[in-house]
HTML snippet that shows the backbone in 3Dmol.js (N, CA, C, O; Angstrom):
<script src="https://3Dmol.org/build/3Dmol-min.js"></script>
<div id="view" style="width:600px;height:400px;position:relative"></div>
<script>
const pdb = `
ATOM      1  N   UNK A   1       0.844  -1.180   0.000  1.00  0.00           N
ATOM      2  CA  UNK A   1       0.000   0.000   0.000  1.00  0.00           C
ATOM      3  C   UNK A   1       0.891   1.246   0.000  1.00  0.00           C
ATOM      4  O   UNK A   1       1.798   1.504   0.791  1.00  0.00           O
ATOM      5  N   UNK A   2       0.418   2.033  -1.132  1.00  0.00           N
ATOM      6  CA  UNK A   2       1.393   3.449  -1.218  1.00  0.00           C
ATOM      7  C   UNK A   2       1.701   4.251   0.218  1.00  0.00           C
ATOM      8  O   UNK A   2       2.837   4.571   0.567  1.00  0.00           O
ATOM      9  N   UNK A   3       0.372   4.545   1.062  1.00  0.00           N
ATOM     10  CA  UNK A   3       0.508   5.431   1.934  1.00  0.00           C
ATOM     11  C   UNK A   3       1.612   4.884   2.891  1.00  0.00           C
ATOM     12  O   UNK A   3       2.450   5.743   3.164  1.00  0.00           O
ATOM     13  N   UNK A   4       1.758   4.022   3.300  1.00  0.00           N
ATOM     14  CA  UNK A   4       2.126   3.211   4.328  1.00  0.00           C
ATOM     15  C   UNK A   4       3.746   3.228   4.019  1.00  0.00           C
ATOM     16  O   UNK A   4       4.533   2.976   4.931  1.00  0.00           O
ATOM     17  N   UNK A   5       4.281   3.589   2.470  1.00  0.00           N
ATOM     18  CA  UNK A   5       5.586   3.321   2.700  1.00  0.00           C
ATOM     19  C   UNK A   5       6.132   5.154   2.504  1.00  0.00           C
ATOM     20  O   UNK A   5       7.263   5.639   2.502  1.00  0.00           O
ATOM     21  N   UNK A   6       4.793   5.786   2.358  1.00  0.00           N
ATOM     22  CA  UNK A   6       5.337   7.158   2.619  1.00  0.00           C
ATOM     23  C   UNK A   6       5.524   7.258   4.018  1.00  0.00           C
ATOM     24  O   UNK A   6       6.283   8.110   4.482  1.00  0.00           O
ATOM     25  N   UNK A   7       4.954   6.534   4.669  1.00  0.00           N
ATOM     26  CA  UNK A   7       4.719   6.950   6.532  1.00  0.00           C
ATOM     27  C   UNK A   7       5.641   6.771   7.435  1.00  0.00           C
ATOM     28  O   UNK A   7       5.791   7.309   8.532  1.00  0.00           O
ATOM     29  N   UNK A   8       6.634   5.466   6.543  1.00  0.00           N
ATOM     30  CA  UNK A   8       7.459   5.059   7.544  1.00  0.00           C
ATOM     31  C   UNK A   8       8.219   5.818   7.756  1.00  0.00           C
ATOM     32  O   UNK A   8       8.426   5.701   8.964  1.00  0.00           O
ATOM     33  N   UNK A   9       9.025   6.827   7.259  1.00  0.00           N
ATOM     34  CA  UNK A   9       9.851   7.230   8.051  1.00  0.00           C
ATOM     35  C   UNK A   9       9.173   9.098   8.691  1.00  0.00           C
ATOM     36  O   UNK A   9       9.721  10.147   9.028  1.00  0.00           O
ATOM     37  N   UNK A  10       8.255   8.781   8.609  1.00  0.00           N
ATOM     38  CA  UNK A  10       7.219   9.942   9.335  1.00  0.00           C
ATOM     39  C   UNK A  10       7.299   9.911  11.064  1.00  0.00           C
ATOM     40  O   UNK A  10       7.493   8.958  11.817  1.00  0.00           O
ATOM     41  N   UNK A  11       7.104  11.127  11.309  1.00  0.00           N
ATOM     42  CA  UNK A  11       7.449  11.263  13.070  1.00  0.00           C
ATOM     43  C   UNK A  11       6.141  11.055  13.630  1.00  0.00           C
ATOM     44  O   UNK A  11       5.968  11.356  14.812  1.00  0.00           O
ATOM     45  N   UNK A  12       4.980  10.476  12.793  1.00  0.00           N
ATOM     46  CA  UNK A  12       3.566  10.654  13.001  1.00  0.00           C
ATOM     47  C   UNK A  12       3.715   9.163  14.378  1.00  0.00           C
ATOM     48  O   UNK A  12       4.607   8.352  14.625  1.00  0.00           O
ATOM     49  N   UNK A  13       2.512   9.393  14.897  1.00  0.00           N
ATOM     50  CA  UNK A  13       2.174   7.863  16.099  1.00  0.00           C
ATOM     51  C   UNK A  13       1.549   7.484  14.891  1.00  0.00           C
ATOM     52  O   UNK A  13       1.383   7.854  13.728  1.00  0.00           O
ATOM     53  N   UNK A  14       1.175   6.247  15.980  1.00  0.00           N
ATOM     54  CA  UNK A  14       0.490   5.166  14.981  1.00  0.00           C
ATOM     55  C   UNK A  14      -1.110   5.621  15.140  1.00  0.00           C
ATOM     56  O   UNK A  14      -1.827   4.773  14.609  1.00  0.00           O
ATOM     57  N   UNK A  15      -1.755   6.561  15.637  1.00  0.00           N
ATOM     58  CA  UNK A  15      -2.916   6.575  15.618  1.00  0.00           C
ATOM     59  C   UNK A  15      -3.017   7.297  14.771  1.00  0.00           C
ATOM     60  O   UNK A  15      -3.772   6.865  13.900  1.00  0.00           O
ATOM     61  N   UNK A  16      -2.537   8.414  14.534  1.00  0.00           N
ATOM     62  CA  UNK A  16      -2.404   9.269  13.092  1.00  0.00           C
ATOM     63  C   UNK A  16      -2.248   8.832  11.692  1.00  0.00           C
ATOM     64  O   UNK A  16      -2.851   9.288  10.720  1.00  0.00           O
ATOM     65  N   UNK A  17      -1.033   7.540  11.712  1.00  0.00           N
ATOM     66  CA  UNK A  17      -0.718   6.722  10.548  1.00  0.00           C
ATOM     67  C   UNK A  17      -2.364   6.109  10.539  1.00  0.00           C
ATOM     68  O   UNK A  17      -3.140   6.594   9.716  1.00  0.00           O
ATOM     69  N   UNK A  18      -2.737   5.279  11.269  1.00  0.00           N
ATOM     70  CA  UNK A  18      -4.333   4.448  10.930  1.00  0.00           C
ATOM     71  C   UNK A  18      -5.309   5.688  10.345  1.00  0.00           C
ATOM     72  O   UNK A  18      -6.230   5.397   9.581  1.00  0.00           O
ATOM     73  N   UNK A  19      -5.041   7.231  10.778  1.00  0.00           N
ATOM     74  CA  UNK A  19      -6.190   8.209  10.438  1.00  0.00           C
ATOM     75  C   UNK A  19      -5.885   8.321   8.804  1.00  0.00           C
ATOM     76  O   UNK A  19      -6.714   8.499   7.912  1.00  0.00           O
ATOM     77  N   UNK A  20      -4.380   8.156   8.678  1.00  0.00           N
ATOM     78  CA  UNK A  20      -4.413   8.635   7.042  1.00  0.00           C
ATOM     79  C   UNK A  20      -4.568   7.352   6.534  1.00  0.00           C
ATOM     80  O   UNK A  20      -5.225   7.435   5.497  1.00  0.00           O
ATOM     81  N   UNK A  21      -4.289   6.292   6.768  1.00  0.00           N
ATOM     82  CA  UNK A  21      -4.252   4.903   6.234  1.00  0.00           C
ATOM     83  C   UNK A  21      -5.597   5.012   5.747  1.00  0.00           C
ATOM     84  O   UNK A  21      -5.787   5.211   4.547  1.00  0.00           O
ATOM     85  N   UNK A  22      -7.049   4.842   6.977  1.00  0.00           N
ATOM     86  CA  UNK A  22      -7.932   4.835   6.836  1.00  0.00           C
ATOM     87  C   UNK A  22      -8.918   5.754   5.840  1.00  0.00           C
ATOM     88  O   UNK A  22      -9.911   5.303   5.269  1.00  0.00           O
ATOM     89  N   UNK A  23      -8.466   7.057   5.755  1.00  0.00           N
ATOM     90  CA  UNK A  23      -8.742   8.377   5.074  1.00  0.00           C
ATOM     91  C   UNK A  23      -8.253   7.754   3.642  1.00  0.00           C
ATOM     92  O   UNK A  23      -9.031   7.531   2.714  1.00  0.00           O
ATOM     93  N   UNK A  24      -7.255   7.580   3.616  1.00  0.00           N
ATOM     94  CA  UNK A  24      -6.303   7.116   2.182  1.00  0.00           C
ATOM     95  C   UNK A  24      -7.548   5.489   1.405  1.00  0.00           C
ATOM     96  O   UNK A  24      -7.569   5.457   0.175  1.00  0.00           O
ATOM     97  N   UNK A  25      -8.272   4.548   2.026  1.00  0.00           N
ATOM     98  CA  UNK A  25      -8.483   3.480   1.888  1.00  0.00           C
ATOM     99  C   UNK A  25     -10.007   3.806   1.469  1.00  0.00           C
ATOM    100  O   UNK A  25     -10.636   3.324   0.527  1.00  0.00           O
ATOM    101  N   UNK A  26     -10.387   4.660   2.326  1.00  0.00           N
ATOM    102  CA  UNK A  26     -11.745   5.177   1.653  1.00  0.00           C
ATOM    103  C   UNK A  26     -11.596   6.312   0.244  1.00  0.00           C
ATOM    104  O   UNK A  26     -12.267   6.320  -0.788  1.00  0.00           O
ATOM    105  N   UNK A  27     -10.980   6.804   0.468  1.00  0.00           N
ATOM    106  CA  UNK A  27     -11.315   7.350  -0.630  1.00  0.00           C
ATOM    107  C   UNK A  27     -10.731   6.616  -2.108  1.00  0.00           C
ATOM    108  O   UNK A  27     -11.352   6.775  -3.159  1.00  0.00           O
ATOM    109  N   UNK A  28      -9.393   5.755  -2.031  1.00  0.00           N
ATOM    110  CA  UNK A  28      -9.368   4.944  -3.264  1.00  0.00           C
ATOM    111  C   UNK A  28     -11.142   4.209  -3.114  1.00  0.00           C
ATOM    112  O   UNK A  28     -11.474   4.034  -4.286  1.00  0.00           O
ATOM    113  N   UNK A  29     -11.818   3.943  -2.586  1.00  0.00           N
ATOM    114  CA  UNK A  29     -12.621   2.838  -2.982  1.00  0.00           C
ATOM    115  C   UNK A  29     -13.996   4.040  -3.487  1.00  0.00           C
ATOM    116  O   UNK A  29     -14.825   3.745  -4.348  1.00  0.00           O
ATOM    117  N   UNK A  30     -13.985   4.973  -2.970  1.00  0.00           N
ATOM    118  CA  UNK A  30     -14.639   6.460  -3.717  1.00  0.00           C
ATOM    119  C   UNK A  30     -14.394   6.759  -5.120  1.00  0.00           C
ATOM    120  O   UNK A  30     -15.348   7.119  -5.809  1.00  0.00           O
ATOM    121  N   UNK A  31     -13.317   6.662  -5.591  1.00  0.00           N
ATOM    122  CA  UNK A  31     -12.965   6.676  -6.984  1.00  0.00           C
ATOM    123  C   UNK A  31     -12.737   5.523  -7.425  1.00  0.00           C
ATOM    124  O   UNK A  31     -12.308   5.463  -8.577  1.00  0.00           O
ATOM    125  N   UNK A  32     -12.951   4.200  -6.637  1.00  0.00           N
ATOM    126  CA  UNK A  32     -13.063   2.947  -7.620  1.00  0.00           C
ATOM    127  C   UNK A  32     -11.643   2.471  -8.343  1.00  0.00           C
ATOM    128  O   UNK A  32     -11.534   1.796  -9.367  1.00  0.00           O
ATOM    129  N   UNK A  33     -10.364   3.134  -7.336  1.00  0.00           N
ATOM    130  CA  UNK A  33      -9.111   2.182  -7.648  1.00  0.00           C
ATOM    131  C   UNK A  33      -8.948   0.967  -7.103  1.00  0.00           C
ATOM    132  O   UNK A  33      -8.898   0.946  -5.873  1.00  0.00           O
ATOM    133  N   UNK A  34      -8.864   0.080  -7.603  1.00  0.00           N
ATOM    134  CA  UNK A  34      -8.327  -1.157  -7.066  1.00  0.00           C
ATOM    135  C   UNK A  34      -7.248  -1.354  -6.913  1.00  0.00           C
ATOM    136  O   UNK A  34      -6.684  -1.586  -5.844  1.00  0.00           O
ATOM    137  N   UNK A  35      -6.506  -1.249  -8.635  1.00  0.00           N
ATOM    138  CA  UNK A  35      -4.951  -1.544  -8.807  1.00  0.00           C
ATOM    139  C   UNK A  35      -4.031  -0.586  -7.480  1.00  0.00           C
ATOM    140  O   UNK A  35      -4.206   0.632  -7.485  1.00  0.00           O
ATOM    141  N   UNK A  36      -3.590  -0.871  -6.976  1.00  0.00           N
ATOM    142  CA  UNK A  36      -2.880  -0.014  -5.953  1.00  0.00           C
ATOM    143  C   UNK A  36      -1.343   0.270  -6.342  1.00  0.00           C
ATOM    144  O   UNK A  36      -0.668   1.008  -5.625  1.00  0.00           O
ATOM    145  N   UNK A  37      -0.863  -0.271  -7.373  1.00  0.00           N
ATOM    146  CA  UNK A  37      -0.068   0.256  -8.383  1.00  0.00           C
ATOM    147  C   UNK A  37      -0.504   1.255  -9.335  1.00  0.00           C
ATOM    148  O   UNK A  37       0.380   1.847  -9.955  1.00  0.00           O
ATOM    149  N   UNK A  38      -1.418   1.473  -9.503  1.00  0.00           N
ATOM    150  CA  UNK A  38      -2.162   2.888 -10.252  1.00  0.00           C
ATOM    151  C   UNK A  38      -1.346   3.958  -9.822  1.00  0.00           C
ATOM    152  O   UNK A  38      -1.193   3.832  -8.607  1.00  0.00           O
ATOM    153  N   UNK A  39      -0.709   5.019 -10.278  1.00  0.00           N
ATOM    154  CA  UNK A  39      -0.297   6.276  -9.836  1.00  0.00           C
ATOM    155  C   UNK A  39      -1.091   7.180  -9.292  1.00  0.00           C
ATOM    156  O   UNK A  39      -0.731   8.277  -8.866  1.00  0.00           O
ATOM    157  N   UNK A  40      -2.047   6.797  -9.293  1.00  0.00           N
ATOM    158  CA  UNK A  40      -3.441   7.521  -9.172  1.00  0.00           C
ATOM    159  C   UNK A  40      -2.880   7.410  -7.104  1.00  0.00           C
ATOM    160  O   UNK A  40      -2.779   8.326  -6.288  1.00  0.00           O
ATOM    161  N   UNK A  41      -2.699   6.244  -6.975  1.00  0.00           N
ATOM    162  CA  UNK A  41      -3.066   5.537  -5.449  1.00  0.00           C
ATOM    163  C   UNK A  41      -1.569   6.859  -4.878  1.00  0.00           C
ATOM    164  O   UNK A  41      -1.891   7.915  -4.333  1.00  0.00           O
ATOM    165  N   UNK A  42      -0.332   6.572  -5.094  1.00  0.00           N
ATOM    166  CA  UNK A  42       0.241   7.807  -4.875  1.00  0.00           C
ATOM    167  C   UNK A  42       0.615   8.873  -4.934  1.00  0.00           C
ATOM    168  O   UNK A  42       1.662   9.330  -4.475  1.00  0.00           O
ATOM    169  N   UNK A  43      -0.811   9.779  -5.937  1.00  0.00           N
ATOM    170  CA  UNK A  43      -0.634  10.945  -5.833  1.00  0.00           C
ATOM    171  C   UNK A  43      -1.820  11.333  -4.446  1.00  0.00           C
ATOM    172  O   UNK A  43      -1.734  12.185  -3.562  1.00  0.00           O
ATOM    173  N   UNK A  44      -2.632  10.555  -4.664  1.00  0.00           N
ATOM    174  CA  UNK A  44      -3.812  10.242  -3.655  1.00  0.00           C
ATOM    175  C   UNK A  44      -3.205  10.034  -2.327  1.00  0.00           C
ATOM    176  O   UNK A  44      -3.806  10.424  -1.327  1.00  0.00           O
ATOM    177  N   UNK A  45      -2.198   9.520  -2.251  1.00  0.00           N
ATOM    178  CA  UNK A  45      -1.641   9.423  -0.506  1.00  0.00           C
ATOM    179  C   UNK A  45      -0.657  10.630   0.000  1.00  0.00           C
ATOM    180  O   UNK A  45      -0.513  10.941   1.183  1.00  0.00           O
ATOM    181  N   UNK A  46      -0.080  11.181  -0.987  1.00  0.00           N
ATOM    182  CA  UNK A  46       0.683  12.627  -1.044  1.00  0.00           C
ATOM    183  C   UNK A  46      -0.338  13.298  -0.706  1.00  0.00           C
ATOM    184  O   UNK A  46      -0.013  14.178   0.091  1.00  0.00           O
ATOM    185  N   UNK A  47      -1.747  13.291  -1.010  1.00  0.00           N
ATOM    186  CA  UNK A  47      -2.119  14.608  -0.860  1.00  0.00           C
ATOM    187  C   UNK A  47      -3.209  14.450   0.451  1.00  0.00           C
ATOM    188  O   UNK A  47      -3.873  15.433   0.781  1.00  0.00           O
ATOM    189  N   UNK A  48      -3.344  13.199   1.149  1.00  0.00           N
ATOM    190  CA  UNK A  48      -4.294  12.653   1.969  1.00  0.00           C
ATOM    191  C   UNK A  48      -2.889  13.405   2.981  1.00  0.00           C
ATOM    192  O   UNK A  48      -3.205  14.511   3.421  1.00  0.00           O
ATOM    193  N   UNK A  49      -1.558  12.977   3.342  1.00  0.00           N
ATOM    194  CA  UNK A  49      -0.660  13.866   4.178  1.00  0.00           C
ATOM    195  C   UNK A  49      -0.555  15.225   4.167  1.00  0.00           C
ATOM    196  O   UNK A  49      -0.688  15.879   5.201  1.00  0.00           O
ATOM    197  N   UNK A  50      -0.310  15.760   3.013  1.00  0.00           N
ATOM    198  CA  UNK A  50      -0.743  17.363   2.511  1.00  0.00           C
ATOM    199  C   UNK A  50      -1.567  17.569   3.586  1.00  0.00           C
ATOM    200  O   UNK A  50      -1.175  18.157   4.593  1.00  0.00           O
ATOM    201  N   UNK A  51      -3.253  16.908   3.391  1.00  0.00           N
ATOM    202  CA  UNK A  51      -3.971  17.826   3.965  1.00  0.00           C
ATOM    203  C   UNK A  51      -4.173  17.640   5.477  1.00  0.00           C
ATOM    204  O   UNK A  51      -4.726  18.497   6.167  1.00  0.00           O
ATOM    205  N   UNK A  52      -3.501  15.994   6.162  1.00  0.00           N
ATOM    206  CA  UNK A  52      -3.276  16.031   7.672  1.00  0.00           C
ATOM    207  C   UNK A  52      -2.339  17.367   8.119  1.00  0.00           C
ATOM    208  O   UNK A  52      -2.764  18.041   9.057  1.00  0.00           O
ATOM    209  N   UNK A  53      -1.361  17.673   7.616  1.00  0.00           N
ATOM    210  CA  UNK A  53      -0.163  18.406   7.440  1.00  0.00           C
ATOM    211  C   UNK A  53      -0.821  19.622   7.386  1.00  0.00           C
ATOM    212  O   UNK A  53      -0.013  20.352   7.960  1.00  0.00           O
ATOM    213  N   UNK A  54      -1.888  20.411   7.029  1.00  0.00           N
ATOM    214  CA  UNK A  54      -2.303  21.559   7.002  1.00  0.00           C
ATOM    215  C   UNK A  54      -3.093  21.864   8.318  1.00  0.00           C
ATOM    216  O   UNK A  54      -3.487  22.979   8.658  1.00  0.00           O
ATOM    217  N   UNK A  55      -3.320  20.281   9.242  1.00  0.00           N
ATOM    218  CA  UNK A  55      -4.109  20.665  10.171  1.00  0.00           C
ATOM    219  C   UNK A  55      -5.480  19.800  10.580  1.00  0.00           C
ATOM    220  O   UNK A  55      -6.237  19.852  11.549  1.00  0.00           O
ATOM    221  N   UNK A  56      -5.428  18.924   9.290  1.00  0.00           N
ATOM    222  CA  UNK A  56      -6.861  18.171   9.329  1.00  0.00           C
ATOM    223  C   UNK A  56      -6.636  16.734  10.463  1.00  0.00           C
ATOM    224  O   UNK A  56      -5.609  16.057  10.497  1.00  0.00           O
ATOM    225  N   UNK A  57      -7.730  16.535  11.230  1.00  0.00           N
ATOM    226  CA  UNK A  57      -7.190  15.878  12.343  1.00  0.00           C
ATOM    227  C   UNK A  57      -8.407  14.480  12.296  1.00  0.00           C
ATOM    228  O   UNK A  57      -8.531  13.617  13.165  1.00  0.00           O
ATOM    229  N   UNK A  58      -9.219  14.608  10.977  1.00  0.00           N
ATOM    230  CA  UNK A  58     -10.156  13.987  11.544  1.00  0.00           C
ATOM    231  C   UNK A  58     -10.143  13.090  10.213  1.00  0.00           C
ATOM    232  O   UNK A  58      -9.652  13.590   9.201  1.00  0.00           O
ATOM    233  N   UNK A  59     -10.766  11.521  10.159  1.00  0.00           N
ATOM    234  CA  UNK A  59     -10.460  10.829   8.793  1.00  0.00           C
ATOM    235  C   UNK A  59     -11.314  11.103   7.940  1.00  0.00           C
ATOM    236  O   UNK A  59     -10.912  10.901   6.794  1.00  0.00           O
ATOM    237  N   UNK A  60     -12.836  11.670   8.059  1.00  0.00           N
ATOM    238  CA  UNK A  60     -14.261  11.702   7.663  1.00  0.00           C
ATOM    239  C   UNK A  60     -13.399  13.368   6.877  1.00  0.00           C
ATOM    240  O   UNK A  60     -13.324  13.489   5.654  1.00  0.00           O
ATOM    241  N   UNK A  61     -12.962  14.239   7.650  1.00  0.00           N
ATOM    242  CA  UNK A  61     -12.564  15.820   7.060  1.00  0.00           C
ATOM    243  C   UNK A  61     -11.388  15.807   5.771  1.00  0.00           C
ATOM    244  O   UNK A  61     -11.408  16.518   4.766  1.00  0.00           O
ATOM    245  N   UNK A  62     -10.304  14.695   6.172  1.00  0.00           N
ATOM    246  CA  UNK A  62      -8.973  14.286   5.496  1.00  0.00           C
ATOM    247  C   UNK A  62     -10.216  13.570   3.947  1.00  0.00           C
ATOM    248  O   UNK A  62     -10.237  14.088   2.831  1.00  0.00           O
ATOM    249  N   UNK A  63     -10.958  12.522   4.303  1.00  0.00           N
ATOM    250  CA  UNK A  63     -11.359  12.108   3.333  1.00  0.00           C
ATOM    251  C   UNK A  63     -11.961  12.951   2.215  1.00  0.00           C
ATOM    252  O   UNK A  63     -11.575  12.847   1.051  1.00  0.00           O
ATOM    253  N   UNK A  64     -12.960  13.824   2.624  1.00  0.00           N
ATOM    254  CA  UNK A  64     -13.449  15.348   1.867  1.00  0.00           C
ATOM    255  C   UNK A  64     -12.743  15.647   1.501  1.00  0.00           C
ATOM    256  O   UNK A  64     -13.008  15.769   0.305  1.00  0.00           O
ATOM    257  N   UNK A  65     -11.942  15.888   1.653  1.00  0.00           N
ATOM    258  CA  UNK A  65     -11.012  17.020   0.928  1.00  0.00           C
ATOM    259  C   UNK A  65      -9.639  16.168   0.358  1.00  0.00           C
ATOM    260  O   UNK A  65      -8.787  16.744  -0.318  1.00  0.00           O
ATOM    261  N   UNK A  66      -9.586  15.414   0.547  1.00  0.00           N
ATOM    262  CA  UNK A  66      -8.869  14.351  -0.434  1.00  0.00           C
ATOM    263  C   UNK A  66      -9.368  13.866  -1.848  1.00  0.00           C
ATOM    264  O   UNK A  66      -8.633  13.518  -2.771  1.00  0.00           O
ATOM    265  N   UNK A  67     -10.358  13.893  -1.856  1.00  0.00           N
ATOM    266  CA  UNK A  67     -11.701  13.623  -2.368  1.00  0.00           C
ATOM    267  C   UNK A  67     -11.664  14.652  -3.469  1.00  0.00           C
ATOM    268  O   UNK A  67     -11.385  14.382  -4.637  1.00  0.00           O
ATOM    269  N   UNK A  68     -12.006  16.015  -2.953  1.00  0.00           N
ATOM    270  CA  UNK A  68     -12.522  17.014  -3.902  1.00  0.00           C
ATOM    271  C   UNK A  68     -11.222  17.082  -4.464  1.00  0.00           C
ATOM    272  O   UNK A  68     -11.279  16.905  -5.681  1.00  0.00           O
ATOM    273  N   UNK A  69      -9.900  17.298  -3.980  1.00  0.00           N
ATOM    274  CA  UNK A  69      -8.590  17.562  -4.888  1.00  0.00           C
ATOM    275  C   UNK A  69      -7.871  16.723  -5.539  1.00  0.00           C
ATOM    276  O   UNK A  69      -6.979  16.981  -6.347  1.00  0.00           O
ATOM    277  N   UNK A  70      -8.351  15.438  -5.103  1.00  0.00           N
ATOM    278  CA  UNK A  70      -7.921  14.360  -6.081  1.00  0.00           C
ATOM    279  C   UNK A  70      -8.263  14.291  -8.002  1.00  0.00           C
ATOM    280  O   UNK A  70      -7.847  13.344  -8.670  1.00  0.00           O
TER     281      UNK A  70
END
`;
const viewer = $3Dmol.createViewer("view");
viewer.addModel(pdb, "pdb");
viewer.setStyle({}, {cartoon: {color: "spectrum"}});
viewer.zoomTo();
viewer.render();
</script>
């Protein structure tokens, strides 16, 4: 899974990693990626951190707006 090998070397806890994991997992299945080799899946996890990184704390808020800028 893309997100997961951006994370590792992230200073994030692990409850934060499960918020974007989770945020990141719904919204591929919102746009109907499967292939998780799709480039699609890591521009989609770049920008699911982007928007934790601006402040977003919640997976339902990260997902919205992952969503609309994807």
């Amino acid at each position: 899974m893309t997100i997961q090998r951006l994370l590792e070397d992230s200073k994030l806890d692990v409850q934060e990693q499960q918020l974007l994991e989770l945020a990141y997992r719904r919204t591929l299945q919102r746009l109907n990626v499967v292939d998780r080799a799709d480039p699609l899946c890591e521009a989609v996890a770049r920008k699911i951190i982007d928007v934790h990184r601006c402040g977003a704390t919640d997976a339902i808020a990260i997902f919205g707006v992952g969503r609309q800028r994807a």
